[in-house]
C-alpha positions as CSV (number, residue, x, y, z in Angstrom):
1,X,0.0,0.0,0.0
2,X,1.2,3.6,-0.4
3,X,2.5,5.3,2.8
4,X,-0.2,7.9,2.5
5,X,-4.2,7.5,1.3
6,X,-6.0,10.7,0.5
7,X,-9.1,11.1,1.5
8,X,-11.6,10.8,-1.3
9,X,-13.4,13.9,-2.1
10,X,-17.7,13.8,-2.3
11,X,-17.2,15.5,-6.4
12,X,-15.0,12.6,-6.9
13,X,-17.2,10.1,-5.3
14,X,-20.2,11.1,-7.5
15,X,-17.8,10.1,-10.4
16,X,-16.7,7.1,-9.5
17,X,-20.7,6.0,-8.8
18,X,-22.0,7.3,-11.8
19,X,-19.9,4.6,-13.7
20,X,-22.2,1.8,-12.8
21,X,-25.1,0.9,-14.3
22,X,-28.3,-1.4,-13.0
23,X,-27.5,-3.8,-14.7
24,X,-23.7,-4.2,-14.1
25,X,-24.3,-3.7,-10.4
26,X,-26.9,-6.5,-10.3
27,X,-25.0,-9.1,-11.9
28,X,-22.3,-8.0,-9.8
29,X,-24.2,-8.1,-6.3
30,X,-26.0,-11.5,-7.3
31,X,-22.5,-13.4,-7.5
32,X,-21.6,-11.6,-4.5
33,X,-24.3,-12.6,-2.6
34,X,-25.7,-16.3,-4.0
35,X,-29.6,-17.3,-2.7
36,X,-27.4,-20.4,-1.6
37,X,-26.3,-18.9,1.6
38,X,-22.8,-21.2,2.1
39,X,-22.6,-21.3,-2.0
40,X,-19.4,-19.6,-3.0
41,X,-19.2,-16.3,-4.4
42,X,-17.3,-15.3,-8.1
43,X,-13.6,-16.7,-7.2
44,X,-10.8,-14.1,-8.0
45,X,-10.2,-15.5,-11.6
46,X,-14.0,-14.9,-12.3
47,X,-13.8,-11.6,-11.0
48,X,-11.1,-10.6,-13.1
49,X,-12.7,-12.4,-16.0
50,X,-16.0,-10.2,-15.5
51,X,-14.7,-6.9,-14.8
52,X,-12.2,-5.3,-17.2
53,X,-11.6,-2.3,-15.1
54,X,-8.1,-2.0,-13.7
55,X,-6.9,0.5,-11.6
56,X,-2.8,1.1,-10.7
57,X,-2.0,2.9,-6.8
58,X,1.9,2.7,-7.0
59,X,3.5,-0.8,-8.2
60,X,0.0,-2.5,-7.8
61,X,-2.9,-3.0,-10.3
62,X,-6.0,-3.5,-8.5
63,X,-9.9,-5.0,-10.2
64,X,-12.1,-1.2,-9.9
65,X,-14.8,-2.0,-8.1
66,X,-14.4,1.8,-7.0
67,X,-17.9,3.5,-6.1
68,X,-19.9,0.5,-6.8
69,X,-23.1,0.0,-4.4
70,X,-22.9,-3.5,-3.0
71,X,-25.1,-5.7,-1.2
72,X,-22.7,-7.3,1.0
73,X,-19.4,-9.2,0.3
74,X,-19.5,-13.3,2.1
75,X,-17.4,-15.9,0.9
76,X,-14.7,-14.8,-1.0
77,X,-11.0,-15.6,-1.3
78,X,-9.9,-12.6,-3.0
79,X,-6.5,-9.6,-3.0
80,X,-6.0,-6.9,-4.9
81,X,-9.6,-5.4,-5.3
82,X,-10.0,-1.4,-4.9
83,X,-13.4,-1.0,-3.4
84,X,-12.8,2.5,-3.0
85,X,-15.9,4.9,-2.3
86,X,-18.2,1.8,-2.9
87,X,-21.3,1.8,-0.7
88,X,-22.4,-1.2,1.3
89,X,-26.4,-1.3,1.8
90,X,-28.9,-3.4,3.1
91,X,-32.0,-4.4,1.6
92,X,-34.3,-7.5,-0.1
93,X,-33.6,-7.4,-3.6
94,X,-35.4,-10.7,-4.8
95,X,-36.6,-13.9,-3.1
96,X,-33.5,-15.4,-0.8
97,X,-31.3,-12.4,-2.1
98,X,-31.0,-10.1,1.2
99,X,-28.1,-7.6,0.9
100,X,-27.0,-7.0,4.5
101,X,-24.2,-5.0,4.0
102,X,-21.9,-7.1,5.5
103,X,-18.0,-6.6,4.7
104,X,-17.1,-10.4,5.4
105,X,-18.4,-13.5,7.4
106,X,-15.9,-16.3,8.4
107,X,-15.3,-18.0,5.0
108,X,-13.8,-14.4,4.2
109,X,-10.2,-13.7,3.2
110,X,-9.2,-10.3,1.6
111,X,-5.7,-9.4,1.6
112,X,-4.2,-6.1,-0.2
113,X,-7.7,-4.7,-1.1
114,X,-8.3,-1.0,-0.6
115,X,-11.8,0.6,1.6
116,X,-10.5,3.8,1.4
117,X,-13.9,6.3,1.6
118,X,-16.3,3.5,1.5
119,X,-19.8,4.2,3.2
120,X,-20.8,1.4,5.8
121,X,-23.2,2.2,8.1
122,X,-23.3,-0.7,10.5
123,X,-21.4,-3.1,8.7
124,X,-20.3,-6.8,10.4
125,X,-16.8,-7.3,9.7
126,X,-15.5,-10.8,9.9
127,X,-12.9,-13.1,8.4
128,X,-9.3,-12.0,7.2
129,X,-8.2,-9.1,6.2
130,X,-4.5,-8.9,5.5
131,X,-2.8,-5.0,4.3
132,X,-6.3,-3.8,4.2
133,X,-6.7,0.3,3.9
134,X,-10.0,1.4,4.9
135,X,-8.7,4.8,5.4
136,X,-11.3,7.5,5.5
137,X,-13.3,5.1,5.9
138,X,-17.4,5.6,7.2
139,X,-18.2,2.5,9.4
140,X,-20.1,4.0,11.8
141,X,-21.9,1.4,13.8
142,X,-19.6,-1.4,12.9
143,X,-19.8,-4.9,14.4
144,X,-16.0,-6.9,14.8
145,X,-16.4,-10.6,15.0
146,X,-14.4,-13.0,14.5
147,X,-12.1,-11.2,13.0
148,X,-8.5,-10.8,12.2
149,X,-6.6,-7.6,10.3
150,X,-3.1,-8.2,10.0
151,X,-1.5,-5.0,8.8
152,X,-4.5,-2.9,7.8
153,X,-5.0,0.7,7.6
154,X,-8.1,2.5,9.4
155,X,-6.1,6.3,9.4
156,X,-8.9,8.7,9.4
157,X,-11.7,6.2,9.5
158,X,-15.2,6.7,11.4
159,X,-15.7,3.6,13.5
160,X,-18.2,5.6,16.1
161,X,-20.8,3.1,17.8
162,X,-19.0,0.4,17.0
163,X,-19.0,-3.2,18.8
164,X,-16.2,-5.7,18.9
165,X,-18.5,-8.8,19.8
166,X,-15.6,-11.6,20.6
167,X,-12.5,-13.4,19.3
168,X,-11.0,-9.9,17.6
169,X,-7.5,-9.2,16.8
170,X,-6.1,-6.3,15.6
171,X,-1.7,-6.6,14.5
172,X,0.3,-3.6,13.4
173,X,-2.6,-1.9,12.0
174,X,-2.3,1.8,11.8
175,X,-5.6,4.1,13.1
176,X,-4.4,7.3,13.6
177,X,-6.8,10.2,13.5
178,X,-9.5,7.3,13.9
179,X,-13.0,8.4,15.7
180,X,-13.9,5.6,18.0
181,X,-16.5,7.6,19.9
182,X,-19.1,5.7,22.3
183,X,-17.1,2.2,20.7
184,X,-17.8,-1.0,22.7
185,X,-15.5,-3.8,23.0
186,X,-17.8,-7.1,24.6
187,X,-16.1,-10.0,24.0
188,X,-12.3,-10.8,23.8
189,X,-9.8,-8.5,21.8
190,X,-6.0,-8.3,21.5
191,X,-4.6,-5.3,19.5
192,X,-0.8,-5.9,19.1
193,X,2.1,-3.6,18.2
194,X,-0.6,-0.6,16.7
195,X,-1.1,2.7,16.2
196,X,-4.1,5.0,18.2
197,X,-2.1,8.4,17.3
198,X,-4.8,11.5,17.7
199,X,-7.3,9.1,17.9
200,X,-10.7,10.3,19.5
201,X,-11.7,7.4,22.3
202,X,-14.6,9.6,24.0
203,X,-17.4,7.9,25.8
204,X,-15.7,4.7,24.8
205,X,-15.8,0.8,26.4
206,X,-13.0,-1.0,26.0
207,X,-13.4,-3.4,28.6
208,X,-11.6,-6.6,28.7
209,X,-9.4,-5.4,25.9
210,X,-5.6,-6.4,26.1
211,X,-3.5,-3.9,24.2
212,X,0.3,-4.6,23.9
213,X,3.2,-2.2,22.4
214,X,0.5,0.6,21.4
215,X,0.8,4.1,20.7
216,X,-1.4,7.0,21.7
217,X,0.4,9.7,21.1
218,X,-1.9,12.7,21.4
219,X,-5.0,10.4,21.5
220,X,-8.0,11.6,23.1
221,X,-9.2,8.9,25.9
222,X,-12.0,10.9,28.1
223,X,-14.8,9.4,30.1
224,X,-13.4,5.9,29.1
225,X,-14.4,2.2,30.5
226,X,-11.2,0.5,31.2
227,X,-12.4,-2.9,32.9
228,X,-10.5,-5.5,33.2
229,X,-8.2,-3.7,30.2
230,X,-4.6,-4.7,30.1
231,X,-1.8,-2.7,29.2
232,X,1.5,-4.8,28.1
233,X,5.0,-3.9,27.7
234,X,3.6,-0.4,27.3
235,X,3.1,2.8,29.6
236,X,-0.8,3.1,29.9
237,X,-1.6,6.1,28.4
238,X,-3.5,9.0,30.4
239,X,-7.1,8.6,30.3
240,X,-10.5,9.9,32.2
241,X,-12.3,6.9,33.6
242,X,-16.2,6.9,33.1
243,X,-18.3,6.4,36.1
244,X,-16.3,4.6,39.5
245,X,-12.8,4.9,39.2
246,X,-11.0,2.0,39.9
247,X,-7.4,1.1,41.2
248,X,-5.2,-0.5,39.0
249,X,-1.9,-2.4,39.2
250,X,0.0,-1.8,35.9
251,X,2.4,-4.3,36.6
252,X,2.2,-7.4,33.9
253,X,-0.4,-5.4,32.7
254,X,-3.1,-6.9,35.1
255,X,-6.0,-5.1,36.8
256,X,-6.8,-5.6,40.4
257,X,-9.4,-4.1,42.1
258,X,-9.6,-3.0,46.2
């Protein structure tokens, strides 16, 4: 991925959308998301088969599925798609075709595809993602669940309201300047060796969360639910605790309470 992602502008987004017609976007959304629920999508040799567009960022050529309005995306296998700008909606489009706007479910495996400025509100997220950029990205709302980015790119991105449900995992992934207003971790999470720079925590939960070798330089952590939150091989970084404060021992990154 390139070292730095623009944000995509709302003239350009019109642009990109207008490209796509009815029918190319129901043919698209139909192998995307099969009335068979566990039936395999388009693999990544049909995809490239079916849509000619190509766009280059850098070195890489990625399929340009830029601006396009998607039902969902479940079972796929697939790397170097640009789904810039796209928008994921939800809706019944024909008997046993129900778009949820879903960005993944466990059969799911996307590694050097680009989100950047994609629209999501409320989106699951679940499978792989490997060197992912959803920079800029809108996902307010969004549900983690089982679900593991490795390397992935969320500077920028909107994530307010969102849930992490259980088993989530989050490695070197960069989310500087990353809005996780009112966010709500519930289940099990591990976020390993990343980046929180300027990020906006406010009103957030992110109990039971184990963070190791983060940075939160100039992050904004007020009115914050720390619960049973562990900080390892890392200074916890200064935060105001929502509700009852509690006492903490920092040491091995464990919580005890009085």
């Amino acid at each position: 991925m390139a070292s730095t992602t623009e944000r995509i502008s709302p003239s350009e987004k019109r642009k990109l959308r207008a490209r796509w017609s009815d029918e190319s976007l129901d043919e698209l959304n139909r192998n995307l998301i099969r009335s068979i629920p566990k039936e395999p999508a388009w693999s990544l040799e049909e995809l490239r088969s079916r849509i000619e567009g190509r766009v280059r960022v850098g070195d890489e050529e990625f399929v340009d599925l830029r601006g396009a309005k998607l039902w969902g995306l479940k079972n796929i296998d697939w790397e170097h798609v640009d789904f810039s700008a796209a928008r994921f909606v939800r809706g019944v489009y024909a008997p046993r075709l129900i778009g949820s706007g879903v960005l993944g479910n466990i059969a799911t495996e996307l590694r050097d595809c680009r989100f950047v400025s994609i629209d999501a509100d409320g989106p699951q997220i679940q499978g792989k993602f490997t060197r992912c950029d959803f920079s800029h990205a809108k996902l307010k709302r969004a549900q983690f669940w089982d679900a593991a980015l490795t390397d992935c790119r969320f500077v920028g991105a909107d994530i307010s309201r969102g849930k992490c449900r259980t088993n989530v995992e989050f490695v070197r992934c960069d989310f500087s300047g990353a809005k996780f207003r009112s966010f709500h971790q519930f289940g099990r999470m591990l976020i390993e060796d990343c980046i929180f720079d300027d990020a906006d925590f406010d009103h957030a939960g992110i109990m039971g969360t184990t963070f190791r070798r983060c940075s939160f330089e100039g992050a904004k952590l007020t009115q914050i639910i720390t619960e049973n939150v562990k900080w390892e091989e890392m200074e916890p970084p200064e935060y105001t605790e929502f509700a009852m404060p509690k006492n903490i021992n920092w040491r091995g990154g464990s919580q005890e309470e009085n």
